[in-house]
N, C-alpha and C positions, 0 to 999 in steps of 0.2 A: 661745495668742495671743488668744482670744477674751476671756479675763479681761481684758487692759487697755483691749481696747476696750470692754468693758461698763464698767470703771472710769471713762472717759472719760464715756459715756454720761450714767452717773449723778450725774458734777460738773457737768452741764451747770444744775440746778434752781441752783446755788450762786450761780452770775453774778447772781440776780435776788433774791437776800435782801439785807437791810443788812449794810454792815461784812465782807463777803466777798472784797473783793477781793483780800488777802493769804492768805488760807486757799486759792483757788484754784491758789496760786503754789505751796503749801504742800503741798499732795494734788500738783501734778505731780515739784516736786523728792522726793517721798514715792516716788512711780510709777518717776520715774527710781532709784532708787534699787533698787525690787521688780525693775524690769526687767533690771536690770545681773547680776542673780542667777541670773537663769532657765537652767538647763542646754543649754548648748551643744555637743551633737556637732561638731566643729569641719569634721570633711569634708563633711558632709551637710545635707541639709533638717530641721531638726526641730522640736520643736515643732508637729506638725502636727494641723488640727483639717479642714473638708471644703473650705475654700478657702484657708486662711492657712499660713502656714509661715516659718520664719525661719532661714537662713545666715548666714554671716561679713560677707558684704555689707549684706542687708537689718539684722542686728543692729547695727552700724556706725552705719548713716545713723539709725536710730529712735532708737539712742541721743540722736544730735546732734539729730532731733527736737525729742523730749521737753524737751532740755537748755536747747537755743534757744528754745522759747514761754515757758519758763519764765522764762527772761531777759528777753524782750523783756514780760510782765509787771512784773518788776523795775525795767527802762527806764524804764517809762511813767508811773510816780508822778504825773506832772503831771492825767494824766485824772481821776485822783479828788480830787485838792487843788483842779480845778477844778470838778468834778461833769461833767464833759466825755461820757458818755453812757459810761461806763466799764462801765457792765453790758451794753451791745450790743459792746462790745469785747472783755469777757472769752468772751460766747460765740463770737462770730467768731472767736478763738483756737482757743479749743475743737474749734469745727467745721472751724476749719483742719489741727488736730495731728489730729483725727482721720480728716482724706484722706490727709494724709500718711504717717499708722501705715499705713494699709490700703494705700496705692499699695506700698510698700515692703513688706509682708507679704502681698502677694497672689499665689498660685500659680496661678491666671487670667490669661491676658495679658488678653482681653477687660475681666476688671474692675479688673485694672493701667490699661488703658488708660483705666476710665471718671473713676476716682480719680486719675489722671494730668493729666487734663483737670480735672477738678473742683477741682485745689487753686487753679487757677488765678479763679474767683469768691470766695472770702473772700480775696485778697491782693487784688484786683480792690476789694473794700470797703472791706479798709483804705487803699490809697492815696486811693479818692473818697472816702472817709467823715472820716477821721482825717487826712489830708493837708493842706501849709500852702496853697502859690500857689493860684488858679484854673487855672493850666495843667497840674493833676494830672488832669483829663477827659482833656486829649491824650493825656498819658501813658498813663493807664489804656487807652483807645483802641489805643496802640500795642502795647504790652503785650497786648493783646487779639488783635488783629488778625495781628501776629507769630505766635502762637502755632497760633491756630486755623485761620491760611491754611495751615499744612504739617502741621495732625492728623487732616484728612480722609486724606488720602494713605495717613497709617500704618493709620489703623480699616478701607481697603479692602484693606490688604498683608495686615494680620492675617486678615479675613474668606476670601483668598487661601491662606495657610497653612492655615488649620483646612479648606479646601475640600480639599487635598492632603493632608494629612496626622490629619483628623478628630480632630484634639484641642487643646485649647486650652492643656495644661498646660504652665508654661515649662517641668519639667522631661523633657518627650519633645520637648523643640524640641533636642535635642542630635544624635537619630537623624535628622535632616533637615538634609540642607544644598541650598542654592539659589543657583544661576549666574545669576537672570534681575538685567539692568543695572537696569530699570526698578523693580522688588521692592525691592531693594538701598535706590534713592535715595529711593521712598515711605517707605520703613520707617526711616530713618535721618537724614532730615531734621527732622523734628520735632524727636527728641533734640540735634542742632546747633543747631538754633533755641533750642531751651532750653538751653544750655550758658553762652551762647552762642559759637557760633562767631564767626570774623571776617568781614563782610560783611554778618552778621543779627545784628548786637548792636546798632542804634540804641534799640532797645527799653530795655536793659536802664538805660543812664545817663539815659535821660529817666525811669523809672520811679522809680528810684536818687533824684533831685532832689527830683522830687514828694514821694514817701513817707512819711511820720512815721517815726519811727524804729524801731519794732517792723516796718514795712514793709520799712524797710531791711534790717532783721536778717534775716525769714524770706527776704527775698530775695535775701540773701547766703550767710545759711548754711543753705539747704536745696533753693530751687527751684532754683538752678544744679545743683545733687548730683542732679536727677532724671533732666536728660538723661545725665548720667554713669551712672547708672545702667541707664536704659533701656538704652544702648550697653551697658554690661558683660553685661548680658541678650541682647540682641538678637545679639550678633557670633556667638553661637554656630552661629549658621544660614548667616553669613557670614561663613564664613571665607576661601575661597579666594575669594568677592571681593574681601575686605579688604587680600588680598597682594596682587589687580589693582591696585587702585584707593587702597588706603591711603595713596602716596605724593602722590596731591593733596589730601587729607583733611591730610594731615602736613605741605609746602609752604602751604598756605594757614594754617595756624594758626600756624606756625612766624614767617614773615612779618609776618602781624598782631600776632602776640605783641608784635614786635620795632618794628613802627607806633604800636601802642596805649600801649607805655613811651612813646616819644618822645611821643604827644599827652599821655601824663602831664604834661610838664612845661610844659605851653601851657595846666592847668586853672589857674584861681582861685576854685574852689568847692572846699571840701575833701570834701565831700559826691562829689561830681562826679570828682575825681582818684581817691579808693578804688572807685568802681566803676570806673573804667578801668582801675584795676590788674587787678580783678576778673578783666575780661574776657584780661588779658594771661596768667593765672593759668590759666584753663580753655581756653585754647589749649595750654598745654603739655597737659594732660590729656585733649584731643583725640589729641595728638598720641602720649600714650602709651598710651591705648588702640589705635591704629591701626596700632602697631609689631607689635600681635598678639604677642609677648613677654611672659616670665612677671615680667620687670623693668617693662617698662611699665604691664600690668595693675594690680599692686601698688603701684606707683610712682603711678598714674592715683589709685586708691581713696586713698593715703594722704594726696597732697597736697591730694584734696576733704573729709576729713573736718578736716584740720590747715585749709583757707581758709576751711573753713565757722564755725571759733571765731574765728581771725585777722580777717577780713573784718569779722563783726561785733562784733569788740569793737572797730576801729578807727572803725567806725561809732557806735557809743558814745560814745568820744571825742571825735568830731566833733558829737556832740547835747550833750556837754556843755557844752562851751562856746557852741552856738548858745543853749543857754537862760541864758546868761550875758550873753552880746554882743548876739542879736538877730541874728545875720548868721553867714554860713558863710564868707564870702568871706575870702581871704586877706592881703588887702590890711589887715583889720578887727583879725584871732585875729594880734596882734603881741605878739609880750612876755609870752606866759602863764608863764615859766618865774618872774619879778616878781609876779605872785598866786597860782600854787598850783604851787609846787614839788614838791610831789609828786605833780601829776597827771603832769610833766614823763616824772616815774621811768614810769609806764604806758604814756605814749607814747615811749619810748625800747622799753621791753619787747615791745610791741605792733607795733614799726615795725620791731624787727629781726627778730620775728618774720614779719614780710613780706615782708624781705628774702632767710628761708630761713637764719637763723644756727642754729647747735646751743644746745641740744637740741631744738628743737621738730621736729613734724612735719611742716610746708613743707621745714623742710632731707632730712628724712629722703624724701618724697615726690620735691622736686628732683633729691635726689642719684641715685634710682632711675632718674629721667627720662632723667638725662642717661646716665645708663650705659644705658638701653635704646635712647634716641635715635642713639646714638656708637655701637654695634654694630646699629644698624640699616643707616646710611650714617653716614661719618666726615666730612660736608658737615653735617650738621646741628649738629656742631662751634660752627660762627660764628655761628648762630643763638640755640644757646642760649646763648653767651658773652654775647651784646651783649643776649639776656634779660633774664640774671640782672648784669650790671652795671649796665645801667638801675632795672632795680628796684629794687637797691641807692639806685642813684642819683636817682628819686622819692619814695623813702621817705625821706630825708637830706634832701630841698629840704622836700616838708610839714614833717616835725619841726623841721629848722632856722627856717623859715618863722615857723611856730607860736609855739616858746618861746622864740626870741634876737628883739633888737632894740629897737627902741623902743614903747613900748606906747602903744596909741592914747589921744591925750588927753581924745578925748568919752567917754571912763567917767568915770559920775559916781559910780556905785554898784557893789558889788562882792561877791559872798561865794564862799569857799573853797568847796571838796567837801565832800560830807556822805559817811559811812559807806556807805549803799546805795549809792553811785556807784563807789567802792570798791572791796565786795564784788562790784559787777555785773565789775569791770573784771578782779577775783581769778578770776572764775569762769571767766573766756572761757581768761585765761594758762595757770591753772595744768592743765587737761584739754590743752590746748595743748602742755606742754611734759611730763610725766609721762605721756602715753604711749609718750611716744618708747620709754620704757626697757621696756615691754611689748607692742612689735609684733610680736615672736617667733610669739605667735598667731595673729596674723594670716598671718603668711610661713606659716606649716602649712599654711592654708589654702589659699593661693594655689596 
């Protein structure tokens, strides 16, 4: 594990020469590529060096990592066609994939927890640095403040366990289990906060708004995946809390899910509606970690790695047309299907993939959910019914919205897609929908 992050290390001089910023893009889809390769005992820890280590889970999310900075590289062509400070952006990528590689490859919770925390200052610069409105400070601020108000809690839970049980390594946190209530909602709140659950998501659609668009991407397809993570880590220690208490954990996201569709349809940002789906999205995968089920668990990981391509190629599409129009707004993005008819085909692919159609991985994750949800309690039935119809049914108002209708007449000027925009849109789908048919892997796993 230590080789990629020395690889990372050493592209960091690259940011700062001329004419690098595609070779940068070039060494990590290069990375992704060595990493997909690396020997995976599929039951166990491997790969192991004096702190790092890599399972079915951590290999998962580092893949989507990798995959996504790359992307969101690809995204941003505009920073260098402007000279837009593109060399402080390639290293803040940098140094963001590189908390990220570590949080998710660390057999330390303490330095899980420090690189857990830490990814959260370079998205913190991309949204103030690289960001459109003035009111991307608030946002940053909230983003901030969200975060950091419920991670003291977890660093004194942790400091707790290692007092009890004298070791920090996640993998002896299996021989320890723990009944205290107070432990439980220190430890376990963070990771909600970052998901986000229902009740501590203001954070995420203000941040979502703000963003540039490589902001949106990391913040779509990866910091939500960490409190997912943390959780699939942490329950170990809690489990017979999780049978107490999991059914308001499950109730409350179950709900929101079902709130947060319906405020889908009262957005006019489009920007603004895909993070709200977002958050509709990782309620269910609240909800199926919490079943403590071997459907839910698998079910939880599949559909984070499937909304983590999902989410931000829809976000994608959403910057494409902002640097067309000048506006995100709905009212504005009329009649795109009348200029580029085959972006239309992307956002048709992209949108039913967020509806959870076959073959992608939303459906496969969904379909998990619900089978673990429905033999958890057969009440949770009408929740995820009126879920998954709604979703359907904001995913069909944006698209319809988007490309039918009358197209607004103050365009004076106008150009198609270009190939990069394309390829960026090829690359989120097609990982998207071509694992479906090799999760078998992963079910080993589980």
């Amino acid at each position: 594990m230590m080789k990629f992050l020395m690889m990372m290390i050493f592209m960091i001089p690259f940011c700062f020469l001329k004419n690098m910023f595609w070779l940068v893009q070039m060494m990590l889809f290069f990375m992704m590529m060595l990493f997909m390769n690396i020997s995976l005992n599929i039951m166990n820890f491997c790969n192991l060096s004096y702190m790092m280590g890599c399972d079915m889970i951590s290999f998962g999310l580092i893949l989507l990592s990798i995959w996504i900075c790359s992307l969101m590289i690809m995204a941003s062509e505009n920073l260098l066609s402007e000279n837009y400070y593109w060399n402080l952006f390639l290293l803040n990528i940098l140094l963001l994939l590189i908390m990220l590689y570590m949080t998710f490859s660390m057999m330390n919770i303490l330095m899980f927890y420090l690189f857990f925390e830490g990814s959260l200052i370079p998205t913190l610069i991309l949204i103030l640095g690289w960001g459109y409105q003035p009111e991307r400070i608030q946002a940053g601020l909230y983003l901030l403040f969200y975060t950091l108000f419920v991670s003291l809690p977890l660093l004194l839970g942790l400091f707790f366990i290692f007092y009890e049980i004298n070791s920090m390594m996640i993998y002896m946190y299996k021989f320890y289990e723990s009944n205290s209530l107070i432990l439980y909602i220190a430890m376990i709140m963070a990771f909600l906060v970052k998901m986000p659950m229902y009740f501590v998501h203001l954070w995420l659609p203000k941040a979502h708004v703000e963003a540039p668009i490589s902001g949106s991407m990391i913040l779509a397809g990866i910091m939500l995946k960490l409190g997912g993570y943390g959780l699939l880590r942490i329950m170990l220690i809690f489990q017979k809390m999780t049978m107490n208490m999991g059914m308001f954990w499950i109730v409350i996201s179950l709900m929101g899910g079902f709130y947060i569709s319906l405020k889908c349809f009262c957005q006019v940002d489009m920007k603004s509606l895909i993070a709200y789906s977002s958050v509709a999205h990782m309620g269910m995968v609240i909800s199926g970690v919490m079943t403590m089920n071997y459907w839910g668990v698998f079910g939880s990981y599949i559909l984070m790695i499937g909304h983590g391509l999902c989410s931000s190629g829809m976000f994608c599409l959403s910057n494409i047309n902002y640097e067309r129009l000048g506006s995100r707004s709905l009212f504005m993005n009329k009649g795109m299907m009348n200029f580029m008819p085959s972006l239309s085909l992307w956002w048709f692919l992209l949108m039913i993939s967020n509806m959870a159609a076959p073959p992608t991985m939303n459906f496969l994750g969904e379909l998990e959910l619900i089978n673990s949800l429905v033999s958890w309690s057969w009440l949770t039935m009408m929740m995820m019914m009126m879920i998954s119809f709604f979703s359907a049914g904001y995913s069909l108002y944006l698209y319809s919205y988007t490309q039918h209708g009358n197209f607004n007449l103050s365009l004076y000027s106008f150009y198609s897609g270009v190939s990069r925009e394309y390829l960026l849109l090829f690359l989120h789908w097609f990982p998207l929908n071509i694992f479906f048919f090799k999760f078998d892997y992963m079910m080993i796993w589980f």
